[in-house]
C-alpha positions as YAML, in Angstrom:
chain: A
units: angstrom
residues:
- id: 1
  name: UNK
  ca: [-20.11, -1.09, 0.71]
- id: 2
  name: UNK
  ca: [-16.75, -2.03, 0.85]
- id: 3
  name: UNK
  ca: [-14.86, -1.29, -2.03]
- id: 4
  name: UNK
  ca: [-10.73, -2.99, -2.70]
- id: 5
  name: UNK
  ca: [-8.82, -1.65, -5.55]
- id: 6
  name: UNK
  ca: [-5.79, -2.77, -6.31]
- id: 7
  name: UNK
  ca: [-3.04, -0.46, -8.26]
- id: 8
  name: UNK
  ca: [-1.17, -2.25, -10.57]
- id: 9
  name: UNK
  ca: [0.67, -0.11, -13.97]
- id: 10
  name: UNK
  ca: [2.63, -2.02, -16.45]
- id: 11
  name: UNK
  ca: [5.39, 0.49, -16.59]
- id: 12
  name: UNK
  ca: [7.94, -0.46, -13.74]
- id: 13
  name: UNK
  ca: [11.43, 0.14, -14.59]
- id: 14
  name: UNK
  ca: [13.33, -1.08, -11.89]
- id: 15
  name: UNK
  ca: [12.69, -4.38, -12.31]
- id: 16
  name: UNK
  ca: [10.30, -4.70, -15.74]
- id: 17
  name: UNK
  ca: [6.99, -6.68, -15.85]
- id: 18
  name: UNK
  ca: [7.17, -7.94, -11.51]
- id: 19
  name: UNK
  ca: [3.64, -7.57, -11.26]
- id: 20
  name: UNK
  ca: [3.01, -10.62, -13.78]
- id: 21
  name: UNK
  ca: [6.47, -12.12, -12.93]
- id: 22
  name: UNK
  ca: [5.83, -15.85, -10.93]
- id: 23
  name: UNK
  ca: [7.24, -15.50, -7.15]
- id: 24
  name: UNK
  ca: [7.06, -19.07, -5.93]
- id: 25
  name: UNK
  ca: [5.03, -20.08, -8.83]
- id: 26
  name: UNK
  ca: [2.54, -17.57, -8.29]
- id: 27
  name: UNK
  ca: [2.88, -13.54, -9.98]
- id: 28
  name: UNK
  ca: [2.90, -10.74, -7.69]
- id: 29
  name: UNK
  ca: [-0.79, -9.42, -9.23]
- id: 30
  name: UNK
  ca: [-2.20, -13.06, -8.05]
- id: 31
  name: UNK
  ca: [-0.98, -13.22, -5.00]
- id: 32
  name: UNK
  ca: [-2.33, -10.02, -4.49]
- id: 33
  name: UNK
  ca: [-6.24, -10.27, -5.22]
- id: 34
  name: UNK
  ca: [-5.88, -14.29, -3.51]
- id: 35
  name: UNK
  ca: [-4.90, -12.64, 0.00]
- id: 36
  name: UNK
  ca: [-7.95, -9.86, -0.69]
- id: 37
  name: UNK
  ca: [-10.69, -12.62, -1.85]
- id: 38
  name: UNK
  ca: [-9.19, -15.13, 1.19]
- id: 39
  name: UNK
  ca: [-9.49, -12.31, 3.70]
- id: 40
  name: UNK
  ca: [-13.19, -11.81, 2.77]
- id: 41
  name: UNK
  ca: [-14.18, -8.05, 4.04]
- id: 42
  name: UNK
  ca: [-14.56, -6.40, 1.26]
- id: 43
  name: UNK
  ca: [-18.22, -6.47, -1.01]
- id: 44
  name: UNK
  ca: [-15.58, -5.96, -4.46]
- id: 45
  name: UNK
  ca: [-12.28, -6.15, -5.48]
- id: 46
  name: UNK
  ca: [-11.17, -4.77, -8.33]
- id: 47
  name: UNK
  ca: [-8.17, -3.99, -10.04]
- id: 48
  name: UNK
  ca: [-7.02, -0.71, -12.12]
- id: 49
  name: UNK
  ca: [-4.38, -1.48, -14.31]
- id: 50
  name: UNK
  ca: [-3.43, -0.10, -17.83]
- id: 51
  name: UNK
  ca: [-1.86, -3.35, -18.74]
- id: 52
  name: UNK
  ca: [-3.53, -6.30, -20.70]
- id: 53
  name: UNK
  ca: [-1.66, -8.96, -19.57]
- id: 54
  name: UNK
  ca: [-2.10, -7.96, -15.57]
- id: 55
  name: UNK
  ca: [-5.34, -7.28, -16.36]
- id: 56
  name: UNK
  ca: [-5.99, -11.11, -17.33]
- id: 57
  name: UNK
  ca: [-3.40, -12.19, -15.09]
- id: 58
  name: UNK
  ca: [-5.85, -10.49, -12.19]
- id: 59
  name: UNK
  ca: [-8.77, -11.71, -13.35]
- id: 60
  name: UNK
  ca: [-7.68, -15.50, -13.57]
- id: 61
  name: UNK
  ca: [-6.85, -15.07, -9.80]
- id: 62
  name: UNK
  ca: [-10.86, -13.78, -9.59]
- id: 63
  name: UNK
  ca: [-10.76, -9.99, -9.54]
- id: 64
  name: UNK
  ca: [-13.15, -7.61, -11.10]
- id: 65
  name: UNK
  ca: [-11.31, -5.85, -14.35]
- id: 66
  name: UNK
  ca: [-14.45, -3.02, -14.75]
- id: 67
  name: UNK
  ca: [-12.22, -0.79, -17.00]
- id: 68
  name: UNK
  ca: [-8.53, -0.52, -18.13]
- id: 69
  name: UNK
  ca: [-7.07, 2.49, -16.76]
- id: 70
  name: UNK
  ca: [-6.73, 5.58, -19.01]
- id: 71
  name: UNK
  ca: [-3.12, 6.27, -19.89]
- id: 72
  name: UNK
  ca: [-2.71, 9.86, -18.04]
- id: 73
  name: UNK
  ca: [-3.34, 7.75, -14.88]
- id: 74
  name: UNK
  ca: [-0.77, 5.40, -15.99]
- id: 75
  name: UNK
  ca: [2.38, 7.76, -16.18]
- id: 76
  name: UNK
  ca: [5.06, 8.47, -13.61]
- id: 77
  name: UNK
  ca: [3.36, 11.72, -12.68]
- id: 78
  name: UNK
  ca: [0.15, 9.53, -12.10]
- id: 79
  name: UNK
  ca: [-1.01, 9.91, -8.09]
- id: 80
  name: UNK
  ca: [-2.46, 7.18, -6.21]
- id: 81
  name: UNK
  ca: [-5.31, 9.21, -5.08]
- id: 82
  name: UNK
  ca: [-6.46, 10.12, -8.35]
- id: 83
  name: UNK
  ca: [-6.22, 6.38, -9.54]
- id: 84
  name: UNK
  ca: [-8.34, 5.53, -6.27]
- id: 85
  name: UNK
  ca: [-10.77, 8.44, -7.26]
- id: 86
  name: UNK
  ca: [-11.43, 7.61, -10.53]
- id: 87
  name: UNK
  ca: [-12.33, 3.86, -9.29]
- id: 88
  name: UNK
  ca: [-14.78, 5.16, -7.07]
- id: 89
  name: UNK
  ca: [-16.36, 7.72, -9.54]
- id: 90
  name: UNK
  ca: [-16.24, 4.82, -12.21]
- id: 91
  name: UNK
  ca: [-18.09, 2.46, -10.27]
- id: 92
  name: UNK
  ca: [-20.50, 4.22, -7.99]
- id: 93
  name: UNK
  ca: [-22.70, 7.39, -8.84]
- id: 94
  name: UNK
  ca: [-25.41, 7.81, -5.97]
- id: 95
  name: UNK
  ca: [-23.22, 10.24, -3.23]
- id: 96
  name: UNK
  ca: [-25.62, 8.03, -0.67]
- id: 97
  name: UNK
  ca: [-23.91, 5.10, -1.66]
- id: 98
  name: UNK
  ca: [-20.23, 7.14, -1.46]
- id: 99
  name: UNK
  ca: [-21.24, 8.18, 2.29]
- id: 100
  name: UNK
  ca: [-21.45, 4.72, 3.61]
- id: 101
  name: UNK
  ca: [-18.57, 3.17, 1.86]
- id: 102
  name: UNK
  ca: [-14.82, 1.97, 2.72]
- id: 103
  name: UNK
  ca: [-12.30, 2.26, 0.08]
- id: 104
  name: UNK
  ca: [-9.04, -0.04, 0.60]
- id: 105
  name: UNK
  ca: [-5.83, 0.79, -1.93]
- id: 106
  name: UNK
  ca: [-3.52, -2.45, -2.00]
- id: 107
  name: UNK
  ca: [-0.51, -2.59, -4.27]
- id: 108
  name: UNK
  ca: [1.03, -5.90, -5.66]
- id: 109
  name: UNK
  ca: [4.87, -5.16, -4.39]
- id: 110
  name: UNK
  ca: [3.70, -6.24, -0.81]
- id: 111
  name: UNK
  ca: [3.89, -10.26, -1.05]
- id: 112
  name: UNK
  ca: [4.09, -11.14, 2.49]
- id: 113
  name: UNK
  ca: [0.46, -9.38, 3.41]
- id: 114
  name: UNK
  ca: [-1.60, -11.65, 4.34]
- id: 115
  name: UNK
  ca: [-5.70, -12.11, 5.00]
- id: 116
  name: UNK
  ca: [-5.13, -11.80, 9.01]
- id: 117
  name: UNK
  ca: [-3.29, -8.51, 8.17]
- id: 118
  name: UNK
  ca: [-6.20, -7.35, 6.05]
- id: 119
  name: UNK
  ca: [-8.93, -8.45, 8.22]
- id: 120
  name: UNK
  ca: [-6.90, -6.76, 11.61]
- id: 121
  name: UNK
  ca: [-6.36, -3.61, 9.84]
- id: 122
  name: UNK
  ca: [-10.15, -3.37, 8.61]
- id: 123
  name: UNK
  ca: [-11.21, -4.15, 12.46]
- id: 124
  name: UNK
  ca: [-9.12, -1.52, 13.99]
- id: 125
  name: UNK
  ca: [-10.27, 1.41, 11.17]
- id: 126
  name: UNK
  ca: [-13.77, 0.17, 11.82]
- id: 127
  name: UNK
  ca: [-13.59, 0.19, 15.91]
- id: 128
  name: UNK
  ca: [-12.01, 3.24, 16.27]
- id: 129
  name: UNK
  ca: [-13.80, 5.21, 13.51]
- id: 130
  name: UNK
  ca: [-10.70, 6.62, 11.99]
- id: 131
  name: UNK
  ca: [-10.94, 8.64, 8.59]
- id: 132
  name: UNK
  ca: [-8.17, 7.11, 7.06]
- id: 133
  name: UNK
  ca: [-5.61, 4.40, 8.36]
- id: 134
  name: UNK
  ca: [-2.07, 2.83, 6.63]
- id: 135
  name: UNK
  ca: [-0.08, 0.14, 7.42]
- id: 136
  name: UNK
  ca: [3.45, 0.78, 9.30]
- id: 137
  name: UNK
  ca: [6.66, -0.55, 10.59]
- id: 138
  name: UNK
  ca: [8.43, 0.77, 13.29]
- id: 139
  name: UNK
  ca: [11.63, 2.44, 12.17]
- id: 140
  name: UNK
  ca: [15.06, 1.10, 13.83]
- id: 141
  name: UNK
  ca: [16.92, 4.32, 13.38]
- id: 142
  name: UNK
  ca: [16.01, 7.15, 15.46]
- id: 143
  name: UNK
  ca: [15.24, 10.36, 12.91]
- id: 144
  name: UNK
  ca: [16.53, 12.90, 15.48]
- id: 145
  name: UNK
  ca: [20.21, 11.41, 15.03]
- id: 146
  name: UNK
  ca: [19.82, 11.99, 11.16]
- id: 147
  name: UNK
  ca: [22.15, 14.57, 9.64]
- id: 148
  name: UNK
  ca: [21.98, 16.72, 6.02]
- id: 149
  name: UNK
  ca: [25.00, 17.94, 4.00]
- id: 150
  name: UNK
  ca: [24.98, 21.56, 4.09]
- id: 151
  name: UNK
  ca: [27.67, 21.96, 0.96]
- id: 152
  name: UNK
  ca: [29.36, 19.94, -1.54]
- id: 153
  name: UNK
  ca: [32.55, 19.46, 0.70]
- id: 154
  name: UNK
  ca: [30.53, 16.81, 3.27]
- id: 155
  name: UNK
  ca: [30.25, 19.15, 5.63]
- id: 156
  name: UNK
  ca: [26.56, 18.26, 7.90]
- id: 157
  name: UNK
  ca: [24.14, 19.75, 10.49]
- id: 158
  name: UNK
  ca: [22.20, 17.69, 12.65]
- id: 159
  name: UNK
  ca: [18.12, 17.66, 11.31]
- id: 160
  name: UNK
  ca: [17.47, 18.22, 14.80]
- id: 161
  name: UNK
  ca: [20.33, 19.60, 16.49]
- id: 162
  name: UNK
  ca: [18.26, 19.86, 19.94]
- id: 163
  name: UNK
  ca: [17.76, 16.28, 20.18]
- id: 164
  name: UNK
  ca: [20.78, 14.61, 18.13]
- id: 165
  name: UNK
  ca: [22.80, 13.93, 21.79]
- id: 166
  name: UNK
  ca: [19.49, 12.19, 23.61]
- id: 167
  name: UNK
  ca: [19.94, 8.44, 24.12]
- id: 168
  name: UNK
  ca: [17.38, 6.31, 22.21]
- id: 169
  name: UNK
  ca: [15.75, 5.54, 25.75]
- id: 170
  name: UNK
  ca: [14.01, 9.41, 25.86]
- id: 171
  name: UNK
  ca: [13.19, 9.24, 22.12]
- id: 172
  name: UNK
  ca: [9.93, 8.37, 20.93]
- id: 173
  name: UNK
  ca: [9.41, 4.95, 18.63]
- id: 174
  name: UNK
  ca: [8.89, 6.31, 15.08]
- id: 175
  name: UNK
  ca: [7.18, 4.50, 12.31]
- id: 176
  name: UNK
  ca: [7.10, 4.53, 8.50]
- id: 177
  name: UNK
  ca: [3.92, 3.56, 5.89]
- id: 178
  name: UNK
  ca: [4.93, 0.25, 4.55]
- id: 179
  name: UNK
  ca: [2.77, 0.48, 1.77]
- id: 180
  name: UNK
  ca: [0.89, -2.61, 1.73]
- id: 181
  name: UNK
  ca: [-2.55, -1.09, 3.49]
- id: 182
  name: UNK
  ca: [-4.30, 1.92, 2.95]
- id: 183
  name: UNK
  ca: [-7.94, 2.59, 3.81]
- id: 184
  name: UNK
  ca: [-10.30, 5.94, 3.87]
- id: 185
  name: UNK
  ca: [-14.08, 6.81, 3.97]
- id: 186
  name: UNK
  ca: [-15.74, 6.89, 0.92]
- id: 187
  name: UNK
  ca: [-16.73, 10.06, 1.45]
- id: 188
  name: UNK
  ca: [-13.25, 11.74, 2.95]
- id: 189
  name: UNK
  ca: [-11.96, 10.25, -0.15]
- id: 190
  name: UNK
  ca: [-13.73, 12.37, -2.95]
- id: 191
  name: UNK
  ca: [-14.74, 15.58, -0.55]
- id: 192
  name: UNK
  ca: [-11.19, 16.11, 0.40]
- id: 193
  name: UNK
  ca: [-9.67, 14.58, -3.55]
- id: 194
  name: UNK
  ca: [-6.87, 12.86, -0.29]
- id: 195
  name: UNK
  ca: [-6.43, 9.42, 1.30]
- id: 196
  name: UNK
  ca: [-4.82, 11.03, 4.65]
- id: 197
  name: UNK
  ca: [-7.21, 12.80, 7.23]
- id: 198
  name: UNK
  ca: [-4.08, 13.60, 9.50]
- id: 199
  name: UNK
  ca: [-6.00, 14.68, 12.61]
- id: 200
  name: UNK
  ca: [-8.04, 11.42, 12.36]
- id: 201
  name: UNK
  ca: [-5.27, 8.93, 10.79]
- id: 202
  name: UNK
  ca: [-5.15, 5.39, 11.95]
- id: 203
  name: UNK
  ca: [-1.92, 2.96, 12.02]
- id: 204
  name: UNK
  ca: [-1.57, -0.56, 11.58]
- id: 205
  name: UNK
  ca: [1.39, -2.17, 12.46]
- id: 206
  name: UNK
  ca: [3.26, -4.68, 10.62]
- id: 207
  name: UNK
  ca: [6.61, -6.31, 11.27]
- id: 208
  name: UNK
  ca: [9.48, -5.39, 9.20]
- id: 209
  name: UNK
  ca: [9.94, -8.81, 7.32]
- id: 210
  name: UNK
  ca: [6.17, -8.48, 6.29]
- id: 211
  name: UNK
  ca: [6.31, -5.24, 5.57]
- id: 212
  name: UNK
  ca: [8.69, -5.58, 2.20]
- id: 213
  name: UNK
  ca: [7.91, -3.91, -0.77]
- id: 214
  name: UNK
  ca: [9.20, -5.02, -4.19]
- id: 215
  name: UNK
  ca: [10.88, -2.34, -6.03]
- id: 216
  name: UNK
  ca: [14.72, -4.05, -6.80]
- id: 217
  name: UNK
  ca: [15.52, -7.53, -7.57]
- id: 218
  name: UNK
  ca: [17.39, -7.73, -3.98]
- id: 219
  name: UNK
  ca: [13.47, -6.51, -2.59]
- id: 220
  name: UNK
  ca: [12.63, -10.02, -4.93]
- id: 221
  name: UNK
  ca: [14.88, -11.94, -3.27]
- id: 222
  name: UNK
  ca: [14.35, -10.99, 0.50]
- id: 223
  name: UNK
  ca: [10.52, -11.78, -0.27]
- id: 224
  name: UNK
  ca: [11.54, -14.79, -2.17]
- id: 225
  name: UNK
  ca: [13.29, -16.00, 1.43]
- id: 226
  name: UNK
  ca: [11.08, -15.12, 3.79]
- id: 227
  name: UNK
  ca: [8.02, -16.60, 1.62]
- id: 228
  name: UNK
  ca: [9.65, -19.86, 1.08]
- id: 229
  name: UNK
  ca: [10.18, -19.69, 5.21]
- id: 230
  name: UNK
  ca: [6.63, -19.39, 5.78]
- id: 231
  name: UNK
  ca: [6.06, -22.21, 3.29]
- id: 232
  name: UNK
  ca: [8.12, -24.65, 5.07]
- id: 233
  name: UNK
  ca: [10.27, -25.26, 1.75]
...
């Protein structure tokens, strides 16, 4: 079984309500379960949400709303690996059934992942039999150039002070979770209570444009540009 949950809490504060909020005349929440249901791998997709009015919003878009999520999985302090957990543990009891199953974790704030990305990224964790996999973008800035501040009076230290003076050319490309993608084994999932298995950790890499994740209104906008691109308008 293949098993999609999308995360989706009422209480942002950075920009209030953007999972219902229409991008391009169609909310972040819709958008969301459209690209899962178009992309057609997974058996179920469901959404946990604490909110009523993303909870219908969801389902008019044609996603499963099983429960509404219990409000100490709604807070701040609320982990995305217990949300994904108690999903799993909602819907499926037999440990048989947990063995053979692929659990996906999408978020709403990533409006330019599309079904190709979803289908690629479900391929590649499949074909090389990875334990978990997340989506990426390569990072432009090298982190072995990065400094700290070491007081108050802006005085720094290199993070890596043995590789700081290396030219980008003998540095390794680095890359950063984009979070639009994340995928584990059923079973890693609720053995381990963790959606990484670092020693057997797949990538899949997106570009940066596709790869934007709506926290601010400027993240709103950027989407808002690059959507309307792809739309031709």
């Amino acid at each position: 079984m293949k098993l999609a949950v999308i995360t989706a809490r009422g209480g942002s504060k950075r920009l209030p309500g953007k999972n219902i909020m229409p991008l391009l005349g169609q909310s972040l929440i819709f958008r969301c379960v459209k690209c899962l249901l178009d992309a057609g791998c997974f058996d179920r997709v469901i959404v946990s949400t604490d909110d009523n009015e993303i909870a219908a919003e969801a389902e008019k878009a044609g996603a499963e709303i099983p429960f509404i999520r219990p409000a100490i999985l709604a807070s701040d302090s609320a982990s995305s690996v217990d949300v994904l957990i108690h999903a799993v543990e909602s819907l499926v009891s037999a440990d048989e059934e947990i063995k053979q199953m692929i659990v996906g974790l999408f978020q709403p704030t990533s409006p330019l992942l599309r079904p190709e990305h979803i289908k690629a990224a479900l391929e590649t964790f499949e074909e090389r039999n990875f334990n978990s996999l997340s989506s990426m973008r390569q990072v432009k800035q090298y982190p072995e150039w990065t400094f700290r501040k070491t007081d108050e009076d802006d005085r720094v230290t290199p993070i890596f002070p043995d590789k700081f003076m290396l030219p980008g050319q003998q540095l390794p490309a680095s890359y950063i979770e984009n979070g639009a993608i994340y995928l584990v084994k059923g079973d890693w999932l609720i053995s381990n209570k963790n959606l990484y298995d670092l020693k057997n950790h797949g990538m899949f890499l997106m570009s940066e444009h596709d790869s934007i994740d709506i926290d601010t209104r400027e993240d709103w906008q950027m989407a808002e540009f690059f959507l309307s691109r792809l739309s031709g308008s």
